[in-house]
Each structure stands twice: as structure tokens, then as C-alpha cells.
py3Dmol code that shows the C-alpha trace and the ligand (Angstrom):
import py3Dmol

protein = """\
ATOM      1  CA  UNK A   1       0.000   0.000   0.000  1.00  0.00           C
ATOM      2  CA  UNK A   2       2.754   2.339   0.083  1.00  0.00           C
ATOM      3  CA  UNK A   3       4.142   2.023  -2.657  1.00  0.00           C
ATOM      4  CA  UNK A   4       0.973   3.242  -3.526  1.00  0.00           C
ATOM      5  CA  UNK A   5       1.506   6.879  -5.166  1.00  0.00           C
ATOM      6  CA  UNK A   6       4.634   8.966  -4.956  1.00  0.00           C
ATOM      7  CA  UNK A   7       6.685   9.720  -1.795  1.00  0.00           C
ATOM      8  CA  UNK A   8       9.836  11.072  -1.181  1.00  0.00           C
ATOM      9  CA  UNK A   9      11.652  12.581   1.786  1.00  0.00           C
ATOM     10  CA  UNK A  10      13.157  15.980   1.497  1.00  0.00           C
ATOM     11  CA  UNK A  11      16.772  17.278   2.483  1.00  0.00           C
ATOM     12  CA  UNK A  12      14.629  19.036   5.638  1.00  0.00           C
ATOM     13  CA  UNK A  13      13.242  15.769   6.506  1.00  0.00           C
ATOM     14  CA  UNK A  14       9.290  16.152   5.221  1.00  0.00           C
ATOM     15  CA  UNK A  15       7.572  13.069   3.649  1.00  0.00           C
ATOM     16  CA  UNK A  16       5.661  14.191   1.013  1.00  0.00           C
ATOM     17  CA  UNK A  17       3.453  11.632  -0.701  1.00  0.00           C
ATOM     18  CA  UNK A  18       0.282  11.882  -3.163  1.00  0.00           C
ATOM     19  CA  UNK A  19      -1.688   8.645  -3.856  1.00  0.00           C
ATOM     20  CA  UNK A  20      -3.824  10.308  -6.577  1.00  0.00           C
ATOM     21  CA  UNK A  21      -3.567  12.508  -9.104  1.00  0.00           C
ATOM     22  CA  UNK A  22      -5.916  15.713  -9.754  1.00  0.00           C
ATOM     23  CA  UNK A  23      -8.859  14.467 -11.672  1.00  0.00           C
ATOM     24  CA  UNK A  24      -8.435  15.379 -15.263  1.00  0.00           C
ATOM     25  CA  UNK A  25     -11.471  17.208 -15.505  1.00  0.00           C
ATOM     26  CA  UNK A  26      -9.892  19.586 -12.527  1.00  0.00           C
ATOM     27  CA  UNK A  27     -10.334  23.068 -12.901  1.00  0.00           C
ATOM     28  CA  UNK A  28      -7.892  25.055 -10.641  1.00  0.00           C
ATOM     29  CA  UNK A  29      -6.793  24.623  -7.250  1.00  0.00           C
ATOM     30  CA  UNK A  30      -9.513  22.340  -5.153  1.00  0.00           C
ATOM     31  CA  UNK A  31     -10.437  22.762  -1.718  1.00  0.00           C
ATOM     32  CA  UNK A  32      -9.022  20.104   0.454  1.00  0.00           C
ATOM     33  CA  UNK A  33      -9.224  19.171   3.892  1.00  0.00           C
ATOM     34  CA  UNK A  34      -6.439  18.750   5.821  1.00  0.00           C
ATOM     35  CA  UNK A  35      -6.645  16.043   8.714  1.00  0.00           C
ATOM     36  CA  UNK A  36      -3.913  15.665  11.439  1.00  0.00           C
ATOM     37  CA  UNK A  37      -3.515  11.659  12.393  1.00  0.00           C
ATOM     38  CA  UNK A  38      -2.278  11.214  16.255  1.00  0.00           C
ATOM     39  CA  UNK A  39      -5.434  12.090  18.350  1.00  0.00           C
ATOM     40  CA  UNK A  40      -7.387  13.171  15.733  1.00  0.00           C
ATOM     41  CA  UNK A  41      -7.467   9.935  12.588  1.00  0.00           C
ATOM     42  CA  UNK A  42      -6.332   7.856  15.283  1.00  0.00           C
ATOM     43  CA  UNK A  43      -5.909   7.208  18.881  1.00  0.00           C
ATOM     44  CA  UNK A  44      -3.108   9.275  20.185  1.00  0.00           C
ATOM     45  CA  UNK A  45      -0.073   7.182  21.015  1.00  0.00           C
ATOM     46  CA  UNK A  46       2.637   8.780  21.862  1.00  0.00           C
ATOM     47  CA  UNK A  47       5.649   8.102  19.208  1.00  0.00           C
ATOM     48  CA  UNK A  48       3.621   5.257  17.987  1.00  0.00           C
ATOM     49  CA  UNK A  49       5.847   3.433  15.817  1.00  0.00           C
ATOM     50  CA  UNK A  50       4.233  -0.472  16.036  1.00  0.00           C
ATOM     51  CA  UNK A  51       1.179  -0.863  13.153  1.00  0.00           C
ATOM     52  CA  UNK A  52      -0.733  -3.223  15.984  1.00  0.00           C
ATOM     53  CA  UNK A  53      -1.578  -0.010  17.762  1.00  0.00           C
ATOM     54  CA  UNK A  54      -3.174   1.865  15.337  1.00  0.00           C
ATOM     55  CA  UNK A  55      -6.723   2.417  16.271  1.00  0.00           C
ATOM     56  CA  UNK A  56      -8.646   4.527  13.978  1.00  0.00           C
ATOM     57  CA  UNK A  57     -11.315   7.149  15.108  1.00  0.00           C
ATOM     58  CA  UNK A  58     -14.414   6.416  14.311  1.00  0.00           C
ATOM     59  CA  UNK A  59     -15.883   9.325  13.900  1.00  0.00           C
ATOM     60  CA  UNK A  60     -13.020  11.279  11.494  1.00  0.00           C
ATOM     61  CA  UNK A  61     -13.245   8.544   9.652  1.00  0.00           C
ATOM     62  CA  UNK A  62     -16.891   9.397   8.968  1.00  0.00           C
ATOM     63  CA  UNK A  63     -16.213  13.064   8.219  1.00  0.00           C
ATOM     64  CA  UNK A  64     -13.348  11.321   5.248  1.00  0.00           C
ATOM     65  CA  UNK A  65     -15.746   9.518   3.871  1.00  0.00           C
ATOM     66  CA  UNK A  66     -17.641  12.441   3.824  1.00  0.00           C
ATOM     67  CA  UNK A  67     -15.412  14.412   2.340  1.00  0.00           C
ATOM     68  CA  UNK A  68     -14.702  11.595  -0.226  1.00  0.00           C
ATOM     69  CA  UNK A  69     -18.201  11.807  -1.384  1.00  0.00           C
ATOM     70  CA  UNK A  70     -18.309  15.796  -1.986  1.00  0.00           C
ATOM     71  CA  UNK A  71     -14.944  15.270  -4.146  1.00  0.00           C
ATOM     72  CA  UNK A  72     -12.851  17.134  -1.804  1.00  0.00           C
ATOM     73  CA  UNK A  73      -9.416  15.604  -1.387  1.00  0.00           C
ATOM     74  CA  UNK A  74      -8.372  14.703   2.114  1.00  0.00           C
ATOM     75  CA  UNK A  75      -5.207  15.571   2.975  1.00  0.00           C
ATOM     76  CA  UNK A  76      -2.984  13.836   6.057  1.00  0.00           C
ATOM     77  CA  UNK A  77      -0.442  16.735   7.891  1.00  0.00           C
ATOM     78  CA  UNK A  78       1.674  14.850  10.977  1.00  0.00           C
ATOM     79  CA  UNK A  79       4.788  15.931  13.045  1.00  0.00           C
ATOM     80  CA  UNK A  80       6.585  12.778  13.768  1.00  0.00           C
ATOM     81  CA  UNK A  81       9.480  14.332  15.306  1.00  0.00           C
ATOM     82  CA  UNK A  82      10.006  10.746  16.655  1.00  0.00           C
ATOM     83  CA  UNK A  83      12.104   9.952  13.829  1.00  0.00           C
ATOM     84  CA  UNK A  84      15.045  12.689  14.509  1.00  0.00           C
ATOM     85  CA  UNK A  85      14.656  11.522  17.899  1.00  0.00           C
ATOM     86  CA  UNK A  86      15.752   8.654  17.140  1.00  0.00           C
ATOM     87  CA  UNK A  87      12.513   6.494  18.419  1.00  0.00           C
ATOM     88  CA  UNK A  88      12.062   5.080  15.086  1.00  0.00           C
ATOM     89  CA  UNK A  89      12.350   5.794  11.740  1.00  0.00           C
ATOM     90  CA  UNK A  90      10.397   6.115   8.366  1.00  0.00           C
ATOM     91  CA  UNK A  91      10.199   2.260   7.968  1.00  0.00           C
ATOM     92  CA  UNK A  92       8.030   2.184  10.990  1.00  0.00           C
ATOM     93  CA  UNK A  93       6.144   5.409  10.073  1.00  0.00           C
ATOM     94  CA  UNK A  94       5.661   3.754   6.882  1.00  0.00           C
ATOM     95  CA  UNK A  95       4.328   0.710   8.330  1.00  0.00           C
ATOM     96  CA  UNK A  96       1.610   2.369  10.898  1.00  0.00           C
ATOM     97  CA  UNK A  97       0.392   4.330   7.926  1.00  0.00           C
ATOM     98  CA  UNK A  98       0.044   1.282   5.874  1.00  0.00           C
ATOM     99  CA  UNK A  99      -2.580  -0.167   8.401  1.00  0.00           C
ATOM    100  CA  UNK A 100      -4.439   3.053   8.434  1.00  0.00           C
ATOM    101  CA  UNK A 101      -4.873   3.358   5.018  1.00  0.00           C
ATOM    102  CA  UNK A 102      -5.902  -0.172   4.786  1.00  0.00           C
ATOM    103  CA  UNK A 103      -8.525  -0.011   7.665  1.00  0.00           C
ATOM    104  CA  UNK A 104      -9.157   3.472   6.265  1.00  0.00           C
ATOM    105  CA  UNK A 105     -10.159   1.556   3.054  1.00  0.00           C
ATOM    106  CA  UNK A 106     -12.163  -1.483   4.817  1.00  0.00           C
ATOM    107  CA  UNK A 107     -14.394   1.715   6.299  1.00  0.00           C
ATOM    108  CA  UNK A 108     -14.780   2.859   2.721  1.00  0.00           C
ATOM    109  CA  UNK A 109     -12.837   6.247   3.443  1.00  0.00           C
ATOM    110  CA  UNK A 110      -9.479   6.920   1.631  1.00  0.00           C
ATOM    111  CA  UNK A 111      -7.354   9.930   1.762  1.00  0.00           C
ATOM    112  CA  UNK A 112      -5.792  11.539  -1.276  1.00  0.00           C
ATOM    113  CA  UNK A 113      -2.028  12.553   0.354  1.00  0.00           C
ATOM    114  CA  UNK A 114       0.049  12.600   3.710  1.00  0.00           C
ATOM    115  CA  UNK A 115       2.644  14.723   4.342  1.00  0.00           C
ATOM    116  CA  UNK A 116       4.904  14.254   7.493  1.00  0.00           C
ATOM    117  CA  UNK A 117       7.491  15.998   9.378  1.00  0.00           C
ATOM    118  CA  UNK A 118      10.301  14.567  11.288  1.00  0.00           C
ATOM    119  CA  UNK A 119      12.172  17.638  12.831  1.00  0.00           C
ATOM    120  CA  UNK A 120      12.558  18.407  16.475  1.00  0.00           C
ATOM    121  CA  UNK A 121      10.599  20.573  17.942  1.00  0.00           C
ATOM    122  CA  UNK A 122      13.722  23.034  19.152  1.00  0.00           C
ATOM    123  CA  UNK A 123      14.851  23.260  15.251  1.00  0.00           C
ATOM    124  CA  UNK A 124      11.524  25.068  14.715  1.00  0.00           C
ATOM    125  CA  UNK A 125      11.612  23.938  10.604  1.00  0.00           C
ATOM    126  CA  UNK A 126       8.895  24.816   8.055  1.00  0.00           C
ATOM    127  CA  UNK A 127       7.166  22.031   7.714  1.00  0.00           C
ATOM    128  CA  UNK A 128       6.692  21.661  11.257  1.00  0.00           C
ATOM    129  CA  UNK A 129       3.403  22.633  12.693  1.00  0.00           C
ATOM    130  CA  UNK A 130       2.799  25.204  13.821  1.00  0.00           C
ATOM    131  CA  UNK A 131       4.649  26.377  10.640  1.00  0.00           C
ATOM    132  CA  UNK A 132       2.598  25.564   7.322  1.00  0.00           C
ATOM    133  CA  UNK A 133       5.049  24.276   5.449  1.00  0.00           C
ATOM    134  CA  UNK A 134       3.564  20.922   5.257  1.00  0.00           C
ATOM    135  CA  UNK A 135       0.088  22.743   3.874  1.00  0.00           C
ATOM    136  CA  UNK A 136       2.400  24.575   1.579  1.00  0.00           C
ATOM    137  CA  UNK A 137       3.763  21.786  -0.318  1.00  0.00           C
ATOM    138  CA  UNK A 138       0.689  19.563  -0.255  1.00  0.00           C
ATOM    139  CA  UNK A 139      -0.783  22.475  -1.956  1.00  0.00           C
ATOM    140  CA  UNK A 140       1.837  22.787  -4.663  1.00  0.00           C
ATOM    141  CA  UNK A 141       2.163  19.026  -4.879  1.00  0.00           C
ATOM    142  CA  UNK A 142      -1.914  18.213  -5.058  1.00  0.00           C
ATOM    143  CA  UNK A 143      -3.121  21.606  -6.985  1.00  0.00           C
ATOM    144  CA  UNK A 144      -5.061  22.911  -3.607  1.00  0.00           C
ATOM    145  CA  UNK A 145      -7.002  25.788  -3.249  1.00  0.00           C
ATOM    146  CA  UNK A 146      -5.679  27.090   0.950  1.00  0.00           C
ATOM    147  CA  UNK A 147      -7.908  29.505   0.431  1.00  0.00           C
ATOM    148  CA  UNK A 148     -11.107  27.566   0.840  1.00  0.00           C
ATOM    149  CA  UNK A 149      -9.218  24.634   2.461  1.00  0.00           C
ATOM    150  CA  UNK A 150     -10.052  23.784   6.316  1.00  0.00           C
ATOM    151  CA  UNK A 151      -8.208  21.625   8.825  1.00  0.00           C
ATOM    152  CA  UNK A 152      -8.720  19.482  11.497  1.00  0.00           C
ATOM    153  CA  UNK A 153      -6.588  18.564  14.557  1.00  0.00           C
ATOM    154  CA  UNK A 154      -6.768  17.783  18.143  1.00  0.00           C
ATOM    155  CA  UNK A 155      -3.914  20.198  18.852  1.00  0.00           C
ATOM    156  CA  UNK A 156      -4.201  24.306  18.663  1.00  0.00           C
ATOM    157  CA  UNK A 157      -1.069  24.222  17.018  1.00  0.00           C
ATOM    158  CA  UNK A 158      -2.691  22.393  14.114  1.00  0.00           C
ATOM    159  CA  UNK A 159      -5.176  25.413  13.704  1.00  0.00           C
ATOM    160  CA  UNK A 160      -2.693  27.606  14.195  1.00  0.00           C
ATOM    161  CA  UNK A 161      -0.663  25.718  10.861  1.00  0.00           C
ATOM    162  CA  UNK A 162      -3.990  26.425   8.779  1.00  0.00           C
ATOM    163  CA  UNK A 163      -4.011  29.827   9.975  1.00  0.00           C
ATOM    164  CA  UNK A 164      -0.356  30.569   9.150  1.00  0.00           C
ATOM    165  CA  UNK A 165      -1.048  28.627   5.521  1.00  0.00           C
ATOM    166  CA  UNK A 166      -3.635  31.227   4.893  1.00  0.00           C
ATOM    167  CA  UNK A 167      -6.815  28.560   5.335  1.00  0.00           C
ATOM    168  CA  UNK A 168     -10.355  30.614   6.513  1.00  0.00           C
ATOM    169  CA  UNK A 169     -10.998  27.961   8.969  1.00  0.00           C
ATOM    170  CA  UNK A 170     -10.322  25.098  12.216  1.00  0.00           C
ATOM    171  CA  UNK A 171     -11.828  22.272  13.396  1.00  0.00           C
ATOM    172  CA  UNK A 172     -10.848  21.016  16.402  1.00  0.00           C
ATOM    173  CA  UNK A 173     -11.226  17.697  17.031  1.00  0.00           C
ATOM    174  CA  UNK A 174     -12.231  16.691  20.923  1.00  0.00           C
ATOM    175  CA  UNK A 175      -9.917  13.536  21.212  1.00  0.00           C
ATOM    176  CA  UNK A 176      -6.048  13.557  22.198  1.00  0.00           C
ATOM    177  CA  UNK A 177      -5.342  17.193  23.090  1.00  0.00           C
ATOM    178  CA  UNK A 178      -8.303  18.630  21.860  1.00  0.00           C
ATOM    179  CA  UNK A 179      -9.722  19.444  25.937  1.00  0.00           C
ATOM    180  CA  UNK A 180      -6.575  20.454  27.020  1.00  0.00           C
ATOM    181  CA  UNK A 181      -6.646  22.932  23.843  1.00  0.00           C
ATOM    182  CA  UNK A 182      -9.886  24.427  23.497  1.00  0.00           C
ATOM    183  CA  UNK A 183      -8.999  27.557  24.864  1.00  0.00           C
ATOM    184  CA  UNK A 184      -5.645  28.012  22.831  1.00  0.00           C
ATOM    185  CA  UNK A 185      -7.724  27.380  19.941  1.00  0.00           C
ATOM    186  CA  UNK A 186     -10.178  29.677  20.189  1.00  0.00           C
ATOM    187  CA  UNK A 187      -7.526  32.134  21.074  1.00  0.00           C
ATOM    188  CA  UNK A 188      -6.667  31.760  16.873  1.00  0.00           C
ATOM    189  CA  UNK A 189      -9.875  33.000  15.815  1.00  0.00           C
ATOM    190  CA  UNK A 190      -9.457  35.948  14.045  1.00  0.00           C
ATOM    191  CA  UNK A 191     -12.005  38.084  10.934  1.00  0.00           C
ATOM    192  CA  UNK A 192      -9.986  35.482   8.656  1.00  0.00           C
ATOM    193  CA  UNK A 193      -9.974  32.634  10.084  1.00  0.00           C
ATOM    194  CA  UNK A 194     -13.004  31.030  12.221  1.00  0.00           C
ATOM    195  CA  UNK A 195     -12.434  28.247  14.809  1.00  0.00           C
ATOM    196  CA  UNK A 196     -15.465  25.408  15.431  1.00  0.00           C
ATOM    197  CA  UNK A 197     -14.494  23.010  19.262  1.00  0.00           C
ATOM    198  CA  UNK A 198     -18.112  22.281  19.984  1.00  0.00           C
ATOM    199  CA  UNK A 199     -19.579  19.315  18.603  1.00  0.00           C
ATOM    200  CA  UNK A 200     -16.629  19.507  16.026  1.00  0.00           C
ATOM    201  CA  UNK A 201     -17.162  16.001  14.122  1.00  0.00           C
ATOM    202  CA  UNK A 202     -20.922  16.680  13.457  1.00  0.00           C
ATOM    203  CA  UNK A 203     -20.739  20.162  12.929  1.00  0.00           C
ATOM    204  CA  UNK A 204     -17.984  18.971   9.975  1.00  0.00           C
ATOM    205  CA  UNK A 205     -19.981  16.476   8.344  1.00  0.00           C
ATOM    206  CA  UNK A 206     -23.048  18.763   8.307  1.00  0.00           C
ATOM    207  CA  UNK A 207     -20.355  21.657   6.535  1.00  0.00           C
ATOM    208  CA  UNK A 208     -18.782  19.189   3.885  1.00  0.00           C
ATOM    209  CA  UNK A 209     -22.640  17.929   3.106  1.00  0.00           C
ATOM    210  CA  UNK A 210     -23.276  21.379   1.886  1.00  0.00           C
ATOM    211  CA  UNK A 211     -19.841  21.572   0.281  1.00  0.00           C
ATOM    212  CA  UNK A 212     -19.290  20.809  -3.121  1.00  0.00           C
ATOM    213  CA  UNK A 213     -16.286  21.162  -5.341  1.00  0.00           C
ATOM    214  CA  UNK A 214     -18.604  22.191  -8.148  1.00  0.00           C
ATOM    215  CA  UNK A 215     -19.272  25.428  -5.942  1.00  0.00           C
ATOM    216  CA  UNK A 216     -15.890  25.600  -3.414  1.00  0.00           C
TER     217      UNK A 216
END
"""
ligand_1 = """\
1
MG
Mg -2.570 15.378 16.969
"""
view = py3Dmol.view(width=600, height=400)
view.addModel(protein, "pdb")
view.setStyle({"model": 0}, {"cartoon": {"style": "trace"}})
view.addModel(ligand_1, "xyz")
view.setStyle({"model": 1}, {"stick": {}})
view.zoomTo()
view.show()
């Protein structure tokens, strides 16, 4: 399943990896929604690194599948500064997201491209959130529209990497760190860019029924 699509790893140590191409019908840059994967896709484990742990969320996987069905691309965006820390390395990350794609797939929900950062935290690079970079380069890589794009993430520092990418708006998901968060997140909401915490996962499905990529 990985070698599903195209993935490299750049010099700054981002995985960058598209299993589809645009549709060839496309017309400009497409909305996407961007989906963190530790606490929000699936359970949080701290530097998970063994496949047998994985544990989707039920839930998020709904609001894939929903996105799925309006035609927006779904978009995974993970620090997994694990890796420079020398916990494990992109075999294992490789292997974890193997299982979640396939048990992604048994639900009926794919997603479309999954970027991932292995910095520390102390070198403060681009690509990891809160930084955008990751956003940045799915969007160059996948033909994304950030400008009508959301995200959602347990963490406020996910928002706050939709925020910096220029996105209009955060969902934050109530599992992992989403409690502890809530108040940091709302704390991003600004006149461009609106934050949802309550009732996040129905709110989102109700939001990407009404979406369409015919009118983003
Ligand atoms: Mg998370």
C-alpha cells in the first residue's frame, strides 16, 4: 500500500506523498481538507511506531468519507518528530500508515495525500506545525485551493498551521489534546480565520454535506 503513489523525503526531513492525481477534468486549485492523524485519525499514542496499535477514530473517519463523497481531497499533515529523535524511523512510520490506510479503506474512506514531518521541535523547521510548510507543499504538490481549504486537529497548534497557511478555517477535534486545547484554539480565531471546538465532528460532516467542489 505504500508504494501506492509517490513519496519522497526531502533534504529538511518532510515526507511528502500523493496517492492520486488531480482528476483530469480539474479546474484550478480544489479545496481540500487537511486532517492531522495522532489524536485526531487515530488514537493518540505517543511516538507510535508499532502498526498493531493503530486504532482509527471512528468518527473522522466518517467526516473522510464524507469528504470523499463531496470530491474534496483529504489531505494527512503529521509531526513525527520521533524519527530525529531517534525512536524510530520512516520504515516504521511507513508501516503504521500502511494499516491506516488499509482499515481506512475497509471503512470505505481513503485519503488523497500525507505529508509528514520529522524535525525536532527546538529546530523550529517549516514544515513543522505550527509552521505551514507541510500545507504549503501539499498544496503545490496536489493543486489545492488554501484559500477555501479547512483543517482538522486535536492540537491548537494544528489550527494555528492552517491559519499561518492562509486557510479561513479550524476544526478542532475533541480527542487527544483537543480538551486540554480548546482555549488556545479559540484564542486563533481571528475576521480570517473562524475556529469550530463544539460538537466539532458533526458540525464537519453537516459543513462538507453542503460543500461541493462544483461550488468551493
Ligand atoms: Mg494530533
Amino acid at each position: 500500500m505504500t508504494t501506492k503513489g509517490v513519496h519522497s523525503v526531502t533534504e529538511g526531513g518532510m515526507w511528502r506523498q500523493s496517492f492520486y492525481a488531480p482528476p483530469a477534468d480539474t479546474q484550478g486549485p480544489r479545496p481540500a481538507l487537511f486532517v492531522d492523524r495522532d489524536g485526531t485519525l487515530i488514537e493518540l499514542v505517543p511516538y507510535l511506531c508499532e502498526s498493531e496499535k493503530m486504532k482509527l477514530i471512528a468518527p473522522a473517519v466518517m467526516a473522510v468519507r464524507q469528504a470523499n463523497a463531496v470530491g474534496i481531497p483529504v489531505v494527512v499533515v503529521t509531526n513525527q518528530s520521533g524519527i530525529e529523535r531517534g525512536y524510530y524511523d520512516w520504515k516504521d512510520f511507513a508501516a503504521v500508515q500502511q494499516a491506516m490506510v488499509a482499515e481506512l479503506e475497509r471503512a470505505g474512506a481513503k485519503i488523497d495525500a500525507v505529508y509528514a514531518c520529522a524535525s525536532h521541535p527546538a529546530r523550529n523547521a517549516p514544515c513543522r506545525k505550527p509552521n505551514p510548510g507541510m500545507l504549503l507543499a501539499a498544496a503545490e504538490d496536489n493543486a489545492l485551493d488554501l484559500s477555501t481549504s479547512w483543517i482538522l486537529g486535536d492540537a491548537a497548534t494544528d489550527l494555528q498551521a492552517g491559519k499561518a497557511a492562509g486557510l479561513p478555517k479550524g476544526w478542532l477535534a475533541p480527542g487527544g489534546y483537543g480538551t486540554r486545547d480548546r482555549e488556545r484554539a479559540h484564542a486563533l480565531a481571528c475576521d480570517t480565520f473562524s475556529v469550530c471546538t463544539d460538537n466539532t465532528f458533526n458540525a464537519l460532516a453537516k459543513a462538507l454535506n453542503e460543500r461541493s467542489t462544483l461550488a468551493p
